[in-house]
SEKEFI-830428 format. One line per 8 residues: number of its first residue (from 1); their letters; for each residue x, y, z of N, C-alpha, C. Coordinates in steps of 0.2 Angstrom, whole numbers, plus 2048, in hexadecimal, padded with zeros to 3 digits. Example, Ala and Ser with C-alpha at 12.3 -4.5 7.8 and 13.67 -1.06 7.14 Angstrom:
1) as) 842,7E4,827,83E,7EA,827,842,7F0,827  840,7F5,823,844,7FB,824,840,800,827;
END
This chain:
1) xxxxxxxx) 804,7FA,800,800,800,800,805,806,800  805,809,7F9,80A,80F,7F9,807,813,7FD  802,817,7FF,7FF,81C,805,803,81C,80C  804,815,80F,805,812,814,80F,812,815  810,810,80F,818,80F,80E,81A,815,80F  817,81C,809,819,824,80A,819,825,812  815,822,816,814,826,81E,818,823,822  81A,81E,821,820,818,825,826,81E,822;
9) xxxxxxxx) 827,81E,81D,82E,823,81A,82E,82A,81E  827,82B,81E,828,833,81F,827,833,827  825,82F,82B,824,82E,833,828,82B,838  828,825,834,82B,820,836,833,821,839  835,81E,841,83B,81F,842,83F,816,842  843,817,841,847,80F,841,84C,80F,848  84A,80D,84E,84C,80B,856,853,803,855  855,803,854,85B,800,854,85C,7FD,84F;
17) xxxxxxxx) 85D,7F5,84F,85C,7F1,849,855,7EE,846  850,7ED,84A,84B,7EB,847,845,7EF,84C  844,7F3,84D,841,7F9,851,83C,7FF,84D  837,7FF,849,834,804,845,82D,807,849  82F,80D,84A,82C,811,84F,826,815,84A  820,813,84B,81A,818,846,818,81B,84B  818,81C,851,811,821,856,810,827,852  811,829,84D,80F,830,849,809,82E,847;
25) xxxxxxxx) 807,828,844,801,826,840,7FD,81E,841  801,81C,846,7FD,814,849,7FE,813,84E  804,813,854,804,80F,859,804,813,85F  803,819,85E,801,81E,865,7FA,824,861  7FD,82A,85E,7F9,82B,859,7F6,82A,852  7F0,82B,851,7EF,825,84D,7E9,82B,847  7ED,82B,841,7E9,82E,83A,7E3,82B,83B  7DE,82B,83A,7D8,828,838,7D7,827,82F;
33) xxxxxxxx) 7D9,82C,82E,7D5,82D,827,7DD,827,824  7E3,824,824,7E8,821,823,7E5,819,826  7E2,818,82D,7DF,813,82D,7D8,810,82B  7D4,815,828,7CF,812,825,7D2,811,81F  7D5,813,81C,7D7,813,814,7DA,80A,815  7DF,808,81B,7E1,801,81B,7DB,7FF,81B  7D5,800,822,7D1,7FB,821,7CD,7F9,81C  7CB,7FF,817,7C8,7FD,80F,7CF,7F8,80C;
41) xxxxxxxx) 7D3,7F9,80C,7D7,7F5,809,7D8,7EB,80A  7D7,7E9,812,7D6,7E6,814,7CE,7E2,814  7C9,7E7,812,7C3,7E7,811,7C4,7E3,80A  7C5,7E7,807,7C5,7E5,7FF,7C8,7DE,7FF  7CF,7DD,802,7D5,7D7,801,7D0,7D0,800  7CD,7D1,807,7C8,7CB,80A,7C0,7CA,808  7BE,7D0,806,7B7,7D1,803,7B2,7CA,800  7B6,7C8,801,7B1,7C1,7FA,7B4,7BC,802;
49) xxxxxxxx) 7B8,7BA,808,7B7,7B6,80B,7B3,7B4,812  7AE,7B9,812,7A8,7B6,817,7A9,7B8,81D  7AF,7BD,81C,7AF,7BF,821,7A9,7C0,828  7AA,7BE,830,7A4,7C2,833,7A6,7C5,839  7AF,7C4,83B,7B0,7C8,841,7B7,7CC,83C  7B9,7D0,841,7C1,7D1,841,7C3,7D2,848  7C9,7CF,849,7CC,7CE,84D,7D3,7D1,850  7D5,7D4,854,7DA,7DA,854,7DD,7D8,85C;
57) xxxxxxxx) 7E1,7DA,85C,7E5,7D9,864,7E6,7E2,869  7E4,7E3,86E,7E6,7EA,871,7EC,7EC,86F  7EF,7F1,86E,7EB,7F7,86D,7EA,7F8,866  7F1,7FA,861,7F2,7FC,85B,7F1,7F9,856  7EB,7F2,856,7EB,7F1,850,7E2,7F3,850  7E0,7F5,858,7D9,7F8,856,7D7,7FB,852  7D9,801,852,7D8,805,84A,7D7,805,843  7DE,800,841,7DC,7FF,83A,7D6,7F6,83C;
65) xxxxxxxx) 7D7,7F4,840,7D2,7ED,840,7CB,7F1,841  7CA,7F6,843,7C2,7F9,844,7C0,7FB,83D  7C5,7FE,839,7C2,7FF,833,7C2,7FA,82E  7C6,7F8,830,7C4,7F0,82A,7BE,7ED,82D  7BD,7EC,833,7B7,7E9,835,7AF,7EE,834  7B0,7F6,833,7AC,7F8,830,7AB,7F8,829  7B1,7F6,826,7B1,7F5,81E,7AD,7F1,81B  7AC,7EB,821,7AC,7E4,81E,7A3,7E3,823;
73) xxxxxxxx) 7A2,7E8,825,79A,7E9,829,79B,7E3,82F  7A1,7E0,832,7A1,7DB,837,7A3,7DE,83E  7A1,7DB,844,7A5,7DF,848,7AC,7DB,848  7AF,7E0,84F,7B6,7E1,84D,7B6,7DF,856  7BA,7D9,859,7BC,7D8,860,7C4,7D9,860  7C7,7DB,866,7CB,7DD,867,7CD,7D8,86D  7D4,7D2,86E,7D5,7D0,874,7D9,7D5,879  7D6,7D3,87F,7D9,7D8,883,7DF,7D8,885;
81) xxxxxxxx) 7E4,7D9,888,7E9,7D7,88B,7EB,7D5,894  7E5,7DB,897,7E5,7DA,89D,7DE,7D9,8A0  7DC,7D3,8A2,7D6,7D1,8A6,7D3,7D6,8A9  7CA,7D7,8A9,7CA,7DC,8AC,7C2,7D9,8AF  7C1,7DC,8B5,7BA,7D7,8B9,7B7,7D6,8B7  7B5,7D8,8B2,7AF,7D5,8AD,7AF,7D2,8A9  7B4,7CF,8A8,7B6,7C8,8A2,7B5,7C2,8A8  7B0,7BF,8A8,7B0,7BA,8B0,7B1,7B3,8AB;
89) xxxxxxxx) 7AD,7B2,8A8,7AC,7AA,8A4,7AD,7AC,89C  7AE,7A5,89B,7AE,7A3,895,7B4,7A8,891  7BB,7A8,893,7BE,7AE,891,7C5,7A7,88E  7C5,7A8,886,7CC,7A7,883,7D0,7A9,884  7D7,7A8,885,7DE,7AA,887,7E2,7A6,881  7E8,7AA,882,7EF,7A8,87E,7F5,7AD,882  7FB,7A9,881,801,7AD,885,803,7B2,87E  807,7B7,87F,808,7BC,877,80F,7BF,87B;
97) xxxxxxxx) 812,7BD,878,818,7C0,876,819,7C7,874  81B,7CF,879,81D,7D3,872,823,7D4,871  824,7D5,86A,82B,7D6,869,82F,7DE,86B  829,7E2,86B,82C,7E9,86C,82C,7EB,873  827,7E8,878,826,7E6,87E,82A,7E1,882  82B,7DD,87F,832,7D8,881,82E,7D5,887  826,7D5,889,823,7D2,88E,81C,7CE,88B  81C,7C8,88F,816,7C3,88E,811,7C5,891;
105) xxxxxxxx) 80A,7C4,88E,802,7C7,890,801,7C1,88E  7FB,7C1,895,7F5,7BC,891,7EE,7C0,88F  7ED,7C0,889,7E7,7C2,883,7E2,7BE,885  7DC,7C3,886,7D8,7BF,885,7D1,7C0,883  7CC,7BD,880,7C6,7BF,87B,7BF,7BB,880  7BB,7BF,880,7B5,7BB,885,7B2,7B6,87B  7B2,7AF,881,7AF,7AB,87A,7A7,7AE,877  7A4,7B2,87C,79C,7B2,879,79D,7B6,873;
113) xxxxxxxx) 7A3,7BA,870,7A4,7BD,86A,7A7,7B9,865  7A8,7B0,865,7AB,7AF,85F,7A8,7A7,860  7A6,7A6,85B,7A2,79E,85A,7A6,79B,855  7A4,795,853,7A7,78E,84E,7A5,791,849  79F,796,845,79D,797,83F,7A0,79E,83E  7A3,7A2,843,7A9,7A7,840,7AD,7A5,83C  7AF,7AC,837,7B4,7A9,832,7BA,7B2,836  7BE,7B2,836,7C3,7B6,83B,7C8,7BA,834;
121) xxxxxxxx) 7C7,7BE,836,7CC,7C4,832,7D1,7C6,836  7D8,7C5,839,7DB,7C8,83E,7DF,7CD,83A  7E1,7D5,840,7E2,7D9,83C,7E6,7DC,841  7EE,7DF,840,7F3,7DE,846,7F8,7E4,841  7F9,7E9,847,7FD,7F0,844,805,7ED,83F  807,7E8,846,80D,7E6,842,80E,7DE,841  813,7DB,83E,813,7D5,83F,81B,7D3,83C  81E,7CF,843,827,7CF,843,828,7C9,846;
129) xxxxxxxx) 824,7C6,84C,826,7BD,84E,820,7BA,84D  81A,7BE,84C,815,7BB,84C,811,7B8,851  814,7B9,858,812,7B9,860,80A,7BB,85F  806,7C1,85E,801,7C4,85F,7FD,7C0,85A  7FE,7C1,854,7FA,7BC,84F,7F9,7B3,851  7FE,7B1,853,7FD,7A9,856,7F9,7A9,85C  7FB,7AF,860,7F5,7AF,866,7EE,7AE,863  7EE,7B3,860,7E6,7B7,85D,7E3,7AF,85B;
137) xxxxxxxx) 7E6,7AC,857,7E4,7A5,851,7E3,7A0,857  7E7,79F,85C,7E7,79B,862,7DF,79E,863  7DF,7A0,868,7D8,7A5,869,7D3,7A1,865  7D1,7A3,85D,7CD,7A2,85C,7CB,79D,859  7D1,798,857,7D0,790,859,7CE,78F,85E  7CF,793,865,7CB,78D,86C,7C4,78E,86C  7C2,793,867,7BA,796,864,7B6,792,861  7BE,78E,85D,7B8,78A,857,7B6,78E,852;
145) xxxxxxxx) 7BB,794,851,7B9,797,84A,7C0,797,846  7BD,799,840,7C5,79A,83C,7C8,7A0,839  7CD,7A1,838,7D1,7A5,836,7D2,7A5,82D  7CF,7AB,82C,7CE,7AC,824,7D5,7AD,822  7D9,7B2,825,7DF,7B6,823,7E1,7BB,829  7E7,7BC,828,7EB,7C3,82B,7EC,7C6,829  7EB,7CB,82A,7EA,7D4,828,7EE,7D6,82F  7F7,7D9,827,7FA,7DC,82C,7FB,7E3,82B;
153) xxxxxxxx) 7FD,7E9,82D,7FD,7EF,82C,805,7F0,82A  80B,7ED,82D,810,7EF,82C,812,7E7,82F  817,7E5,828,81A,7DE,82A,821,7E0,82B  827,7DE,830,82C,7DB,82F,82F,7D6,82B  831,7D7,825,832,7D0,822,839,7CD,824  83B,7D0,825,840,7CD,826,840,7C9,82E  83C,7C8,831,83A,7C5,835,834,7BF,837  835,7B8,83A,831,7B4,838,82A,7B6,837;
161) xxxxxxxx) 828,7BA,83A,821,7B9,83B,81D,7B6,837  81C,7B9,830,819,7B3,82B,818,7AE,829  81D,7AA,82A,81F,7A5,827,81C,7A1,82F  81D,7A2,836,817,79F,839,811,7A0,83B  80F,7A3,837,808,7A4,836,805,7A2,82F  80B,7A0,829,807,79E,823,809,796,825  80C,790,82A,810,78B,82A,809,789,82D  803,78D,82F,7FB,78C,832,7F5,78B,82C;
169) xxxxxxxx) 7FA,78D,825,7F4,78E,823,7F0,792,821  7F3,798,826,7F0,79F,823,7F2,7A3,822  7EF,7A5,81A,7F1,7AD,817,7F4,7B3,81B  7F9,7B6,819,7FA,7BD,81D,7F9,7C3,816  7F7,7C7,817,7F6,7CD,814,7F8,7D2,817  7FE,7D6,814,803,7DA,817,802,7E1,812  800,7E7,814,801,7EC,810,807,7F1,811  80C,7F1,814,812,7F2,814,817,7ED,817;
177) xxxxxxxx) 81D,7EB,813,821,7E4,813,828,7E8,813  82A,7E9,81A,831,7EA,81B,836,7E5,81A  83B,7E6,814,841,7E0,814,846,7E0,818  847,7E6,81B,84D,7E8,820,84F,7EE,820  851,7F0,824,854,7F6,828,85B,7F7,829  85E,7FA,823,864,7F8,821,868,800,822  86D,803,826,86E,808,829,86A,80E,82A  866,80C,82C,85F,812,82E,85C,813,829;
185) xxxxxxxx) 85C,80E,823,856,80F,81E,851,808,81E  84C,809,81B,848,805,81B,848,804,814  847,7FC,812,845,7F8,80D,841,7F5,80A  83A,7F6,808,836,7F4,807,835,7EE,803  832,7E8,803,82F,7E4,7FC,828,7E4,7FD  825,7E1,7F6,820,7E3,7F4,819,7E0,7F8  816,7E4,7FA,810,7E2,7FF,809,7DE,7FC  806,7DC,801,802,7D5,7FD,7FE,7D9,7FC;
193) x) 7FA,7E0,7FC,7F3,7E1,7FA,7F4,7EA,7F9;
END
């Protein structure tokens, strides 16, 4: 998605070796009119697969997941990260890895929002080990629902996440695809939508 590439170029900061800092337009403050345009695009990707939820992990893939989920006229659930008293029963869990956080959460979705006859669209700001995407899929297998594809907003390619998430099965759909960060420049290959 050239739109998306241009704001990563023009915002984007690069934090060590594999560190890409976007709070200008996703991960603290966040464009709106940059993330509906993903979620149309996401919308479109998947249009013909039956979709009936999207599925998104706290905090920053909210945004562009709510607009793909308004695109696609489905609701949009978010797993939580921190337990809160109101989650009493029937609550899926997964352990999630983050890599930019370097700490383990356990996520979690109340089951009453995801059945066997859901088909699942997950939608995830970034994607580098694949930690939050296996959680999410975990999750929604304990559902008994399935996972159409992943919709990623900015992939690290050079990092496995992909490849354990398509070794499942499932599609990944990446609209900015980093090849590497090569002395404070970023690399792009060509994005799946």
């Amino acid at each position: 998605m050239e739109l998306l590439e241009k704001r990563i170029l023009q915002d984007g900061n690069i934090l060590g070796k594999d560190i890409l800092k976007v709070d200008q337009f996703l991960t603290h403050q966040v464009d709106y009119k940059l993330m509906k345009a993903i979620g149309a695009v996401f919308a479109d990707h998947y249009a013909q697969a039956g979709i009936t939820k999207v599925v998104t992990i706290e905090a920053s893939g909210i945004a562009p997941a709510l607009y793909a989920a308004e695109a696609l006229n489905v609701p949009m659930i978010f797993a939580k990260k921190h337990k809160n008293i109101t989650m009493t029963e029937g609550i899926l869990t997964a352990e999630v890895y983050s890599f930019t956080k370097q700490v383990t959460s356990t996520v979690s979705i109340s089951s009453k929002f995801l059945s066997k006859e859901d088909k699942v669209l997950i939608i995830d700001d970034f994607l580098a080990n694949g930690q939050a995407a296996k959680g999410l899929i975990d999750i929604i297998g304990q559902a008994g629902a399935s996972v159409v594809g992943v919709g990623i907003v900015i992939e690290k390619s050079f990092q496995p996440g992909r490849s354990l998430i398509e070794e499942s099965g499932i599609p990944v759909t990446s609209l900015a695809r980093i090849a590497s960060f090569e002395n404070g420049q970023l690399n792009f290959m060509e994005a799946d939508a």
